[in-house]
N, C-alpha and C positions, 0 to 999 in steps of 0.2 A: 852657714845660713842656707836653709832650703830654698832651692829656685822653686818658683811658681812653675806648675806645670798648665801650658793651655786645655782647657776641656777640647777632646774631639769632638765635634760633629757631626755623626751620622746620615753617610750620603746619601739616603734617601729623604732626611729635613734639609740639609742642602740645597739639595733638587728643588723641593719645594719652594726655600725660599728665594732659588734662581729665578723659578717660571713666576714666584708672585713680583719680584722685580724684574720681571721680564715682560711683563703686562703695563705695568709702571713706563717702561722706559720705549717699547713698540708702542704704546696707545701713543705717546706723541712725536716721534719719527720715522714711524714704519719698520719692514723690513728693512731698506736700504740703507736707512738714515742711520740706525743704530748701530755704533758697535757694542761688540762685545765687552769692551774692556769698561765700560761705561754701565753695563750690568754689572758684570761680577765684582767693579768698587762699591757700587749699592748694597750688597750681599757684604765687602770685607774679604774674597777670595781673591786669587790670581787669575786672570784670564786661562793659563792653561789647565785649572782646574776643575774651567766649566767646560771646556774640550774633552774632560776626563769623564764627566754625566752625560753629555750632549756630541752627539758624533759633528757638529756644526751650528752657524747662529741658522739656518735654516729651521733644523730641526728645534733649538730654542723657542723659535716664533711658533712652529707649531705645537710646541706641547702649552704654550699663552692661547694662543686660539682652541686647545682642545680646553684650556682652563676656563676660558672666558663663555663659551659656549656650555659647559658642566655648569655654570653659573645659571646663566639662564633658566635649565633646567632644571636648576634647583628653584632657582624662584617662581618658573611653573607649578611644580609640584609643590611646593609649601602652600601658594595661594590658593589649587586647587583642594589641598587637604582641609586647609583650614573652612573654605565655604562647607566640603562635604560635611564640617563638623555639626553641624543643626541638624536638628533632625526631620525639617523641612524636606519633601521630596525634591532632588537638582534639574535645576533644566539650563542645559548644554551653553546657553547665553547668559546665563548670570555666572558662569564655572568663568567662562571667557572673558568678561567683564573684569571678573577679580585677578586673573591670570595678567592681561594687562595693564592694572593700576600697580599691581606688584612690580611690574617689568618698568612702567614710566617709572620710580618712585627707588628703582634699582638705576635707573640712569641719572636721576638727581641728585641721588646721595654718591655714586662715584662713578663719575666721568672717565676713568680710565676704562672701565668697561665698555662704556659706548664707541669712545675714539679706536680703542682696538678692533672694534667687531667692523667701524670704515676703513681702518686700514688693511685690515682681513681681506674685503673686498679690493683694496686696492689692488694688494700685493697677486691677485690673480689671472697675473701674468703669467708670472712661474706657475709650471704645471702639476707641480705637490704640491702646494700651497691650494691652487683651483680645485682638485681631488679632496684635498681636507675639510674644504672649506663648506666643499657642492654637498660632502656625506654629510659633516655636522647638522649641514641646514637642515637638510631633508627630515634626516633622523629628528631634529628641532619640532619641524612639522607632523611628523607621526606621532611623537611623542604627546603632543599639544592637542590633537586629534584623538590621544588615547585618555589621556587627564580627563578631556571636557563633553566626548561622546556626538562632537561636530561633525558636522558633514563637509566633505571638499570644499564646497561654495563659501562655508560659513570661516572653512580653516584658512581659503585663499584670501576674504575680507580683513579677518584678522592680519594676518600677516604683510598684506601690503595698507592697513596702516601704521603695522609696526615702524614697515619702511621709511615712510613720512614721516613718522615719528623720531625715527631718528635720523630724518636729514633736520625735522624741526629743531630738534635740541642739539647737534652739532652746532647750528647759528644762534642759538638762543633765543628762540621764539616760541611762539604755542602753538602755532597752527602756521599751515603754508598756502590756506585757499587766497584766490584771486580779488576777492575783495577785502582782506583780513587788514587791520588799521597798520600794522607795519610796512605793508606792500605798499596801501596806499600814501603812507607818508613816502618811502624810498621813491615813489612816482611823482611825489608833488613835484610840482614845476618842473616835468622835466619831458619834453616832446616824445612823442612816441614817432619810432621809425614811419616812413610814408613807404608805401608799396609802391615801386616805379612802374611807370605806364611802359607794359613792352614795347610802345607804339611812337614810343617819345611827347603822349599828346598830352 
């Protein structure tokens, strides 16, 4: 009887399916929290096999963060192509408009992307991780600037509501203004701090 031979895997689909369960498994314990051996059962490999792609789990996280940020900008670029598709003339704030319902709509449907791109930030202590992270973004921002044809003011607007954005759906809420009905329920009844009188009066 012929033994079954297992199919090889081609380490560069390997690769790929380390960093896509490696997004998976850093989106919810971080750098630190993760080990390795905890990805590569995901995968079906040996831990030292992903030593043999990956010079370290550092460098694993970062090629999830280079994935997770590739991400992005794919979703940028698709929603900008697709507005470009009419034959309407573009103006620079309906490009951006579309770019971000793409992006909320990318953290709805999989939350592994959102949790990674917080832990990203987290993990930017470590000083390659804060270098990877500071290029990705920037490069994220020029990119976004090239897509929609915005000006600084308008690409800074954008992107710090991205931010809000996604501290809002980290908690699962829609918005995070100061009168918004969730705030105000978490406040019912419940004292607000008093300013002490330096004076004791």
């Amino acid at each position: 009887m012929t033994a079954t031979t297992r199919k090889r895997v081609p380490a560069a689909e390997r690769r790929e399916e380390l960093i896509s369960a490696a997004v998976h498994e850093f989106a919810g314990s971080g750098l630190h929290g993760t080990p390795v051996d905890r990805i590569a059962r995901r995968v079906g490999v040996a831990q030292p096999y992903v030593f043999s792609l990956f010079a370290g789990k550092r460098e694993l996280f970062l090629a999830a963060i280079d994935h997770c940020f590739d991400r992005f900008a794919d979703t940028f670029a698709r929603a900008a192509a697709d507005f470009r598709a009419g034959a309407a003339p573009v103006d620079c704030e309906d490009v951006m408009m579309a770019m971000g319902r793409a992006y909320k709509e990318l953290l709805d449907t999989d939350r592994d992307y959102l949790m990674l791109q917080h832990q990203a930030y987290a993990a930017c202590d470590d000083p390659l991780v804060c270098a990877r992270v500071r290029r990705r973004y920037a490069e994220l921002v020029a990119f976004a600037g090239d897509l929609s044809g915005a000006d600084g003011e308008r690409l800074d607007d954008f992107f710090r509501h991205g931010m809000a954005l996604n501290v809002a759906a980290a908690m699962g809420v829609a918005e995070l203004s100061a009168g918004c009905s969730w705030v105000q329920a978490e406040l019912a009844g419940v004292a607000l701090p008093q300013t002490e009188d330096p004076a004791g009066e």
